[in-house]
C-alpha positions as CSV (number, residue, x, y, z in Angstrom):
1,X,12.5,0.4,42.1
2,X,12.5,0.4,45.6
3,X,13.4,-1.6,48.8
4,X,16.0,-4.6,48.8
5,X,16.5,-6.3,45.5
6,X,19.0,-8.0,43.3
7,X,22.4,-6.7,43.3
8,X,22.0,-7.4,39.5
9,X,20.9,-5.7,36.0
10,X,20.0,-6.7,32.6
11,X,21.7,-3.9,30.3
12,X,19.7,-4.3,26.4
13,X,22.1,-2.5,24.3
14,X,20.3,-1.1,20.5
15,X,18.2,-3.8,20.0
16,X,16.5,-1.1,17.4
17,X,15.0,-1.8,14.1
18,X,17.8,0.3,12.4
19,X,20.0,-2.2,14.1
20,X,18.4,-5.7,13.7
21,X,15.5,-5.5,11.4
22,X,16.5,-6.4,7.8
23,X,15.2,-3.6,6.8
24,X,17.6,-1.4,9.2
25,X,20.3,1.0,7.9
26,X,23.2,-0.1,10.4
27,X,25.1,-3.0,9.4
28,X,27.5,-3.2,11.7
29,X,26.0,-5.7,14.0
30,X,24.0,-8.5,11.6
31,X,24.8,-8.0,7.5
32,X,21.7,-7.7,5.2
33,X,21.4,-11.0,4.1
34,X,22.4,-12.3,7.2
35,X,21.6,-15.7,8.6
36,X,22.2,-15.5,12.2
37,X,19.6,-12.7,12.3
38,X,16.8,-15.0,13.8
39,X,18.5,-16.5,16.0
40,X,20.5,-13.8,17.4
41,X,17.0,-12.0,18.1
42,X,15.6,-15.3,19.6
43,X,18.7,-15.4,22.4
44,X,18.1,-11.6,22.9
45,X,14.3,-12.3,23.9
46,X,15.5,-15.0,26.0
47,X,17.8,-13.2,27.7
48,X,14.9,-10.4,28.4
49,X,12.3,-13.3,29.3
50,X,14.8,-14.7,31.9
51,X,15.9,-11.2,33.6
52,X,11.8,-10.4,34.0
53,X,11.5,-14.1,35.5
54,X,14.2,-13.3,38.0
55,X,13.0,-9.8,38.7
56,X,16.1,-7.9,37.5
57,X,16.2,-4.6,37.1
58,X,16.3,-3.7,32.6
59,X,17.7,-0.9,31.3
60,X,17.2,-1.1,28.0
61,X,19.5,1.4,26.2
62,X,18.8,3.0,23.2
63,X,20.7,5.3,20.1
64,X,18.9,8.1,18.4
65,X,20.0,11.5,17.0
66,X,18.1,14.8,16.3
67,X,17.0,14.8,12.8
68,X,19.4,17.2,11.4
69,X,22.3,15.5,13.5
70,X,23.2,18.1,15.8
71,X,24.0,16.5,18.8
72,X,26.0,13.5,17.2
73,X,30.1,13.8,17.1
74,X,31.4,12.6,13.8
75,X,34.8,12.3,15.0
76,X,35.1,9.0,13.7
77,X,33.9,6.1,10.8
78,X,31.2,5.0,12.8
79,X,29.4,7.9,13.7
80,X,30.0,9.5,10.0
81,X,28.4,6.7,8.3
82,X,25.6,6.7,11.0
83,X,24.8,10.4,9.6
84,X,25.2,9.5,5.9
85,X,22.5,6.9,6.1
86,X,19.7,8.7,7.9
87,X,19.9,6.1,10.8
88,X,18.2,6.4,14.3
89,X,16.6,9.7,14.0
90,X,15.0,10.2,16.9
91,X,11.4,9.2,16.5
92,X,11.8,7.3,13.4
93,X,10.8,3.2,12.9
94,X,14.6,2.8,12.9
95,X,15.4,4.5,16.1
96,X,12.5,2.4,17.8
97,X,12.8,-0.9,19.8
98,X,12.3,-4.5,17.8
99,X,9.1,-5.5,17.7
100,X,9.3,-8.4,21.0
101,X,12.2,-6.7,22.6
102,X,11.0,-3.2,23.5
103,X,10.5,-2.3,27.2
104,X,7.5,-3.5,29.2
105,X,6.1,0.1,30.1
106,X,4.2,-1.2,32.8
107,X,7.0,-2.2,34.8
108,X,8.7,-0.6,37.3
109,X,11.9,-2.4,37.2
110,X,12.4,-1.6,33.0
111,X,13.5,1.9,32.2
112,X,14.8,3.3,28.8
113,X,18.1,4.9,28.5
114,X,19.2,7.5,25.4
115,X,22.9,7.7,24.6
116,X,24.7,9.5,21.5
117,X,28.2,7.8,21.6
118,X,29.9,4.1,21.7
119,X,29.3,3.5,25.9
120,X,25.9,3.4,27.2
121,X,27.7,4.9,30.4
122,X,28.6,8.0,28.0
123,X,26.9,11.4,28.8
124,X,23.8,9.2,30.5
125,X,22.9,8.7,34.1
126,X,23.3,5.1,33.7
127,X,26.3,4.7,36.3
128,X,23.8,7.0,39.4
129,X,21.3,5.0,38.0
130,X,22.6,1.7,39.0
131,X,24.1,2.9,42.2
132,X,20.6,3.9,43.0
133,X,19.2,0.9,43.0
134,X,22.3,-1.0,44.6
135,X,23.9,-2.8,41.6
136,X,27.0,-3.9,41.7
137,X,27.2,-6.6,39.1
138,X,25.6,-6.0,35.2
139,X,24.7,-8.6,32.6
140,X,25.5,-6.7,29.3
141,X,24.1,-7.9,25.6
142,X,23.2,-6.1,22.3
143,X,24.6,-5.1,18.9
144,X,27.3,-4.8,17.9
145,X,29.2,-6.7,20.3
146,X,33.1,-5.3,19.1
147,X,30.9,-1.4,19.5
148,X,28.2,-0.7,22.2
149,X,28.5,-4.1,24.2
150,X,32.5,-4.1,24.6
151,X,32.4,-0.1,24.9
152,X,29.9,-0.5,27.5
153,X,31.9,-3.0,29.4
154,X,35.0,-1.8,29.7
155,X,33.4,1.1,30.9
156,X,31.2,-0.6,33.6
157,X,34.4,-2.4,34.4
158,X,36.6,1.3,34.5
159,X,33.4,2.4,37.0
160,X,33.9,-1.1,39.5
161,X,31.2,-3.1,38.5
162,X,31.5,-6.8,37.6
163,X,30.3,-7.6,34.6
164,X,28.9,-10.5,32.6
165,X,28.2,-10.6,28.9
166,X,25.2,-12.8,27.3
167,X,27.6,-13.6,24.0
168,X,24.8,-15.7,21.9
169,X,22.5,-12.1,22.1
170,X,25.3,-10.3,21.2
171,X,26.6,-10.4,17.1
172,X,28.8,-8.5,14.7
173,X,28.4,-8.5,11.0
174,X,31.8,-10.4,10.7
175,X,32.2,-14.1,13.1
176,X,35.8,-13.1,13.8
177,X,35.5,-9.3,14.8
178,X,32.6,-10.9,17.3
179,X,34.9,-13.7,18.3
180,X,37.8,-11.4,18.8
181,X,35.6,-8.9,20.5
182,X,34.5,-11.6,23.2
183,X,38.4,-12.1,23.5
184,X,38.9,-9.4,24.9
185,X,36.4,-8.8,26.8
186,X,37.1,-11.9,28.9
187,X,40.1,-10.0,30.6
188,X,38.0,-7.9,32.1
189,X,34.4,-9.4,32.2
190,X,32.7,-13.0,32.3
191,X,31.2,-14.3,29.1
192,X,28.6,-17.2,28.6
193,X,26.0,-17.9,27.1
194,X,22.4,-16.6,27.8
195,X,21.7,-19.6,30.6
196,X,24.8,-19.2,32.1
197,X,25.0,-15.4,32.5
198,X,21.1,-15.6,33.8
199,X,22.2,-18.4,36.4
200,X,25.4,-15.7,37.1
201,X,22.8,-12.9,37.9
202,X,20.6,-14.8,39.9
203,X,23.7,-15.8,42.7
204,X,24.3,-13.1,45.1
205,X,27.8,-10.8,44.4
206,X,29.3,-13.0,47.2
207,X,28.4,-16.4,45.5
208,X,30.1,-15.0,42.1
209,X,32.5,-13.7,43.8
């Protein structure tokens, strides 16, 4: 991306088969059997649809490990049952973007973004990234909201930027944990749904400010 442009990004956090396809190994976003699967993945396409309409930068971030797991940490729950179910080996259907919310490869302003812990912002050049293109304010949604999105924010918080979080594409496997997860995430961010965090990134920082 190059010249002037918004002061805002769209960051799409694991929206990966092993992540929301039924058929998907991680749970800890939307259950099996799930019934807010739909509709969760309708809001995320939204969200994508509306950033490309406004010309937002994307950055769609992604999880995936080397097959035999060598460069994943299993210092904790998560990442341990990550490795005991075989999920999002690199190269895999599991470790690949949802059919409908993958990148647009032909644009310039949507680029892909591999990360191996909890924060997007974690061992990535996300934060240059940003700075690079002048973003000072990031609209954050993806799965699962009490993981990636609140690790991510809090982190884009820690780093200055001011933060917005698309709740309805967001989801946990359990209502409350998601509820309690956008609870505290409001101390330190803005949370709306997807129409009011696209009207958010479409102000100037000075308007939402």
């Amino acid at each position: 991306m190059t010249g002037p442009g918004p002061d805002a990004a769209l960051l799409a956090l694991h929206y990966q088969n092993d992540v929301l396809h039924a058929d998907g190994r991680i749970r800890v976003g939307l259950a099996q059997d799930s019934t807010d699967r739909d509709r969760v993945i309708a809001r995320a396409g939204a969200l994508l649809a509306g950033a490309r309409s406004q010309g937002l930068p994307i950055v769609h971030v992604r999880v995936a490990f080397r097959a035999d797991y060598a460069d994943l940490v299993a210092n904790c729950a998560i990442f341990k049952a990550v490795a005991a179910s075989g999920a999002v080996v690199e190269g895999t259907w599991g470790s690949r973007f949802l059919a409908g919310l993958e990148p647009d490869v032909q644009s310039r302003r949507e680029v892909v973004v591999t990360h191996t812990r909890i924060s997007a912002f974690q061992g990535t050049p996300l934060a240059e990234l940003l700075r690079g293109w002048g973003i000072v304010r990031v609209l954050v949604a993806g799965v699962a909201t009490h993981s990636v999105v609140e690790g991510t924010v809090r982190h884009a918080s820690d780093l200055g930027f001011r933060v917005m979080v698309a709740a309805d594409a967001c989801a946990s496997a359990a209502q409350a944990m998601h509820d309690a997860s956008l609870a505290n995430m409001r101390l330190i961010a803005e949370v709306g749904d997807v129409a009011t965090a696209l009207a958010w990134a479409a102000q100037s920082d000075l308007e939402t400010t």
